[in-house]
N, C-alpha and C positions, 0 to 999 in steps of 0.2 A: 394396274400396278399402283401402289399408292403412294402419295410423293413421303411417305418418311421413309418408306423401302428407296425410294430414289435417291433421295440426301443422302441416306446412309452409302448406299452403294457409290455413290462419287463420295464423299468423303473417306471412304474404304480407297478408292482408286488413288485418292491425291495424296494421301499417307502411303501407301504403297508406293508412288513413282513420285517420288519429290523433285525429279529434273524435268516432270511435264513442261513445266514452262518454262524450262529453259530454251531460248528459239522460240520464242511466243510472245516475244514484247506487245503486238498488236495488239491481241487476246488482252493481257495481262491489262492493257489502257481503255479495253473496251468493257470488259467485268465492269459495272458497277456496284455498289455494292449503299445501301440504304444511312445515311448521316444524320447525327439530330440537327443540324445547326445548319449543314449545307445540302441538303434533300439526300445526293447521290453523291460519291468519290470512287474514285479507280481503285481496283484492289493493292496497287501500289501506296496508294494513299491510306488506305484502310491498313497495311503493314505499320506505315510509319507512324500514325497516330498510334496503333500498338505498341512499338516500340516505345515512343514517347510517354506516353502512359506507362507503363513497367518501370521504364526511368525513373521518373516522379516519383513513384513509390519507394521505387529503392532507396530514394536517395531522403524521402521521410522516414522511411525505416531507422536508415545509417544517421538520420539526425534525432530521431526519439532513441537509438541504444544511445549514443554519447551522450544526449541529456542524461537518462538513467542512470548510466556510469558515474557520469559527474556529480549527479544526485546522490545516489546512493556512496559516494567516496566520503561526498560533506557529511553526509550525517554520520559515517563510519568515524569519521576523525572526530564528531561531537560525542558519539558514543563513546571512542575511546579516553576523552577528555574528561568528559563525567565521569567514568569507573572509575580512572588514575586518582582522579582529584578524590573521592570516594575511600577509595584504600590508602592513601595518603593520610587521611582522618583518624588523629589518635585517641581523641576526645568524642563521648556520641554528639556533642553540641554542633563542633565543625562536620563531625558526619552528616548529620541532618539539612544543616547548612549550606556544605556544597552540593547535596540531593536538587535543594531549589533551586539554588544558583546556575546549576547548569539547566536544569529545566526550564526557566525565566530565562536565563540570558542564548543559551546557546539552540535551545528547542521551541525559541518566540512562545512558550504557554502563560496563559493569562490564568491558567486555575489552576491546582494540584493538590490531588491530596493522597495520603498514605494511611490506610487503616490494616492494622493489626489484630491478627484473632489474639484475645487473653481476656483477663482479669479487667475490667472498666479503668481505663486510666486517659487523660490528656496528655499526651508525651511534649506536644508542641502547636504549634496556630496550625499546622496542617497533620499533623500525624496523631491519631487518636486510636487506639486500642479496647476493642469491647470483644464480649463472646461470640465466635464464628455465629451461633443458634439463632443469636441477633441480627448478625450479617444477612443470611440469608433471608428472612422477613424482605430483603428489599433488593439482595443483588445474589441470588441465590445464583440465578443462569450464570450471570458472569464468575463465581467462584468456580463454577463448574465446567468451565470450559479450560479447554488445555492450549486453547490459539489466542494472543491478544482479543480483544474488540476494540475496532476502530471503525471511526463514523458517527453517528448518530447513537447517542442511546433512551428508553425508556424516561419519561418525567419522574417518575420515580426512584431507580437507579439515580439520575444523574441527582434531583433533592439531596439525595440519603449521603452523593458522594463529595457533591461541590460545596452545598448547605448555603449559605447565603450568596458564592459567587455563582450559583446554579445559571442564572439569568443570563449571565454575561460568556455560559458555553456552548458553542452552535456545534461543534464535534467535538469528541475526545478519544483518549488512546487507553485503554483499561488492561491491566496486567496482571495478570496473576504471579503470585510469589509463591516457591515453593523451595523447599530443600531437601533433594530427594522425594521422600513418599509424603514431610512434613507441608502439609498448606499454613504457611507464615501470613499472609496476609494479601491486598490487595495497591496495587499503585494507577491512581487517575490522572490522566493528565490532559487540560481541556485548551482547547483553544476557538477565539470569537472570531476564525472564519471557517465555512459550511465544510470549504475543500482543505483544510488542511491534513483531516484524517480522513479517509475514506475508506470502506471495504475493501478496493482491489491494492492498495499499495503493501510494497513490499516489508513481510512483519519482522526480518531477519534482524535487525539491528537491533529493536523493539523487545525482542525474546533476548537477545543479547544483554539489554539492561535489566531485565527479568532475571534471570539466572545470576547475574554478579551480584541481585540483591538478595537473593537466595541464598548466598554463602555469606556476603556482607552486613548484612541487616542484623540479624542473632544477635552478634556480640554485641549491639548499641543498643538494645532496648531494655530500659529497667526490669529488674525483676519482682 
């Protein structure tokens, strides 16, 4: 008989009759059972250190959702703070304006910029409008995609997006703008440390300022 038929058949047994050891304390102290740290422990021991373990985690778990909570609430109150101030904007000049403003003050970014499919124009130190056909030449992938990019991007991409603050962005957060079926343009937003954007964080709030620019943007930009 081979011992994984054997393991299996007692651990078949001990899930089967869960009260074996009950009336067995002896047993229960003479089990030993293989430790890293202190050779052998009693299967009583080996219980507890189970338990304690499972604890531990639970209780990482319960303290990464409240951080995320917490996280994710600041930035929903920064999100909401930038749109308001945004649509507040009856002039495209203050539009523009509180665009960076909350980006610089309330999103810690050291770069940003806004480019616009159309007609060649400089709208402003950060918002510059040329033809999509052009666009693509250097950030095709990113127009094409329908989820932010956050993290890292391409020396290329990031050149074409940051232009002279290129140097000074180690991540950024790239957005697509659209209204409805219309692609409006694109918004970068960089910041000089590795972790501030990354792949796995959450893009909800992020699509959230996508989309208010989507309906907002239009009416501010020269024709």
């Amino acid at each position: 008989m081979s011992k994984e038929l054997i393991d299996k058949d007692v651990a078949a047994y001990l899930l089967a009759n869960p009260d074996f050891f009950v009336d067995r304390d002896r047993l229960l102290l003479k089990i030993q059972v293989p430790h890293k740290s202190k050779g052998t422990i009693s299967l009583v021991e080996k219980q507890l250190d189970v338990i304690r373990d499972r604890q531990k985690k639970t209780r990482r778990q319960l303290k990464e959702f409240v951080e995320n909570a917490e996280r994710n609430k600041e930035i929903f109150d920064k999100s909401r703070k930038l749109i308001l101030s945004m649509m507040d904007a009856k002039q495209s000049s203050k539009f523009f304006a509180a665009l960076e403003k909350g980006l610089k003050r309330d999103f810690g970014c050291k770069a940003n910029s806004l480019v616009v499919f159309g007609k060649p124009k400089q709208i402003n130190h950060f918002t510059s409008r040329i033809p999509a056909e052009s666009a693509k030449k250097y950030v095709g992938a990113l127009m094409q995609s329908k989820v932010p990019k956050l993290g890292t991007l391409r020396p290329r991409e990031q050149d074409f997006l940051f232009r002279d603050q290129s140097e000074k962005v180690k991540s950024a957060a790239v957005l697509t703008i659209r209204d409805k079926n219309k692609h409006l343009g694109i918004l970068a937003i960089g910041s000089n440390d590795t972790e501030y954007f990354t792949p796995d964080m959450d893009a909800l709030f992020i699509n959230f300022i996508a989309e208010a620019l989507g309906k907002l943007l239009p009416r501010h930009l020269p024709r």
